[in-house]
KOLLO-179341 format. One record per residue (C-alpha): residue in one letter; x, y, z. Coordinates in pm, whole numbers, padded with zeros to 5 digits, always signed. Each point is the difference from the previous one (the first is absolute). Layout:
AXYZ...
***
This chain:
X+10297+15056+06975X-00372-00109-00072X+00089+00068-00431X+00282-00269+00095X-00144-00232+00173X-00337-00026-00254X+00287-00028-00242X+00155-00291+00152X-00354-00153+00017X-00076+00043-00357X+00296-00187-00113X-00021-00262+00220X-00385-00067-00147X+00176+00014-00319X+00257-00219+00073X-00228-00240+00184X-00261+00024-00302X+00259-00056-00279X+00152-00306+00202X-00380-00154+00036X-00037+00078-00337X+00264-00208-00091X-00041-00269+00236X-00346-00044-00157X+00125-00030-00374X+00271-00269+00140X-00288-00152+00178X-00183-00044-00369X+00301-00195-00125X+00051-00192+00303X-00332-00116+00099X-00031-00158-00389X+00367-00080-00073X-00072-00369-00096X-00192+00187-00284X+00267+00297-00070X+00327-00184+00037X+00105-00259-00216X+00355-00106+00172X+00244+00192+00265X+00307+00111-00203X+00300-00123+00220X+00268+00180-00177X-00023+00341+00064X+00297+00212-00175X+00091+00014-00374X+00322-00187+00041X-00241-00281+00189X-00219+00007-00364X+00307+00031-00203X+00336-00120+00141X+00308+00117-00179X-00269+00213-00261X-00006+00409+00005X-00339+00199+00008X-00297-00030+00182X-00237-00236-00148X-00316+00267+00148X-00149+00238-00233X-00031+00257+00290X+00287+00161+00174X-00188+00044+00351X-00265-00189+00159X-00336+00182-00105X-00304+00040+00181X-00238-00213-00209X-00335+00006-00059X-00142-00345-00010X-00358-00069-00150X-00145-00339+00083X-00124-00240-00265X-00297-00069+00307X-00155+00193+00184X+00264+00091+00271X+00040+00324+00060X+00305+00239-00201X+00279+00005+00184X+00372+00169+00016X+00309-00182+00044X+00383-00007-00128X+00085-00190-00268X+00179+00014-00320X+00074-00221-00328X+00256-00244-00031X-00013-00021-00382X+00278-00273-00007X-00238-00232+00204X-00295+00125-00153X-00199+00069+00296X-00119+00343+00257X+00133-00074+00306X-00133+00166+00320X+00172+00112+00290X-00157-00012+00388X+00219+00087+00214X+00340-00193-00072X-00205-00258-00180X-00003-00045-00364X-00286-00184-00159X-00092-00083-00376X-00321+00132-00085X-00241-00229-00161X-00116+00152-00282X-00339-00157-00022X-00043+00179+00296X+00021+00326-00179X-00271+00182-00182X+00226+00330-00042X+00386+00088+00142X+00087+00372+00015X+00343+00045+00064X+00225+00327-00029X-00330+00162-00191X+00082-00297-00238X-00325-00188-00031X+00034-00419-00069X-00210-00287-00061X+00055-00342+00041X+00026-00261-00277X-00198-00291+00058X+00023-00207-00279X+00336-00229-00094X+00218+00216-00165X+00262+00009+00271X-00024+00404+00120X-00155+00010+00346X-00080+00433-00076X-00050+00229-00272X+00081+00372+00026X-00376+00101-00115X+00126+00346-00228X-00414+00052-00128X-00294-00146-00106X-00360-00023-00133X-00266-00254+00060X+00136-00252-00325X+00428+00054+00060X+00256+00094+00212X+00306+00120-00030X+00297-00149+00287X+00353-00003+00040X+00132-00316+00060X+00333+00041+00161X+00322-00327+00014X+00328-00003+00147X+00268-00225-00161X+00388-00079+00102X+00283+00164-00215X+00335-00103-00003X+00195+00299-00050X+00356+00114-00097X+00164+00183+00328X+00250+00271-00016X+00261-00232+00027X+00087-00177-00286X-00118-00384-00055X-00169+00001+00298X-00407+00013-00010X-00317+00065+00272X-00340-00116+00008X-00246+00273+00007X-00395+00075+00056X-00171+00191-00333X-00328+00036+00055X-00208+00118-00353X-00433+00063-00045X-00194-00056-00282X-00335+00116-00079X-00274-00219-00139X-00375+00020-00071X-00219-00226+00246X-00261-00138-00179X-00340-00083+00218X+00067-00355-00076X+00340+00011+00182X+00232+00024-00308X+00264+00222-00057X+00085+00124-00292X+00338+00221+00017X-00025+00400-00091X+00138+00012-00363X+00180+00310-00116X-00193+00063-00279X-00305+00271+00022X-00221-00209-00226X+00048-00322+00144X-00080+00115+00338X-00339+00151-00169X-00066-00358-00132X+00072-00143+00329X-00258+00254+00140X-00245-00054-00294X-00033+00376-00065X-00217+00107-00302X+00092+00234-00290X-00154+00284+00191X+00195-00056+00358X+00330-00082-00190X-00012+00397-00182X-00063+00099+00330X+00258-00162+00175X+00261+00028-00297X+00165+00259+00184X+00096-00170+00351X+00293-00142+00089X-00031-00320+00091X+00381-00046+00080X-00114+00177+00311X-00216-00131+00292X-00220+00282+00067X-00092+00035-00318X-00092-00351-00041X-00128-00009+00343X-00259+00275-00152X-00081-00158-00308X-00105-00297+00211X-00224+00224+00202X-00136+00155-00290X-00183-00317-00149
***
């Protein structure tokens, strides 16, 4: 009877400590949302976003926990959100409450163990997927969603439809980008290897992001 009832009391500390917990990250958010929160995003569904369109326009299929790291110095916080890549914006959810997250407001965005950065100059793409780096370049995934019209089953008749596509570039320190090519040597131009590195390297393969992820690493 005693084992039970100090068992009852240890999950309700639990309980009572994960629920302050996350009161206090909310809190974070709340107490600074003129500086987090861009607009309130009055269409909530998919088929609010896209009428008459199939697919869901978020690159997520659930509502992650995200880490949030502010560009000031507010504290890190936690809080659901996800990316509507047809809109081009993280959205953030608090309680049934969505919100667009201003992305000056963002130093760092860690969602789904995905880690993205916002882009802050003009070139229309409010996040990058951030893949690797080294203190001159980066290397980000830069996601879109465009409308199809496709054929149907039935014949003559067509639908509209969601694809959603990435692409990875090099981010230059200056704010370019400069798409990945597919050839080995151009990337090493990009990357102003010497004769030395580019023996040493001649063996990765590029086509694939760890490997370029290392190479970046490595220089």
């Amino acid at each position: 009877m005693r084992y039970l009832f100090l068992s009852i009391c240890l999950i309700s500390s639990a309980l009572f400590a994960q629920d302050r917990y996350g009161n206090k990250q909310l809190g974070v958010f709340n107490n600074n949302m003129d500086f987090f929160a861009m607009a309130k995003v009055n269409n909530k569904s998919n088929t609010n976003y896209l009428p008459g369109v199939k697919g869901s326009p978020y690159l997520f299929s659930e509502w992650n926990k995200c880490k949030i790291y502010p560009s000031d110095d507010t504290p890190n916080f936690v809080i659901p959100c996800n990316y509507n890549i047809y809109s081009d914006q993280f959205e953030i959810k608090v309680g049934d409450d969505l919100y667009v997250l201003n992305p000056q407001s963002v130093n760092t965005l860690i969602a789904d163990q995905d880690t993205f950065i916002p882009n802050k100059s003009m070139t229309g793409n409010e996040f990058f997927e951030l893949l690797g780096s080294n203190e001159h370049i980066k290397l980000v995934r830069v996601y879109k969603a465009k409308i199809l019209s496709v054929q149907t089953s039935t014949l003559g008749l067509h639908e509209s439809k969601l694809k959603i596509s990435s692409t990875d570039y090099f981010l230059m320190n200056d704010g370019k980008l400069v798409k990945l090519p597919s050839s080995k040597s151009k990337i090493f131009d990009i990357l102003n290897l010497t004769n030395a590195q580019r023996k040493d390297f001649k063996s990765y393969n590029l086509k694939q992001t760890d490997q370029l992820v290392n190479l970046l690493q490595s220089i």
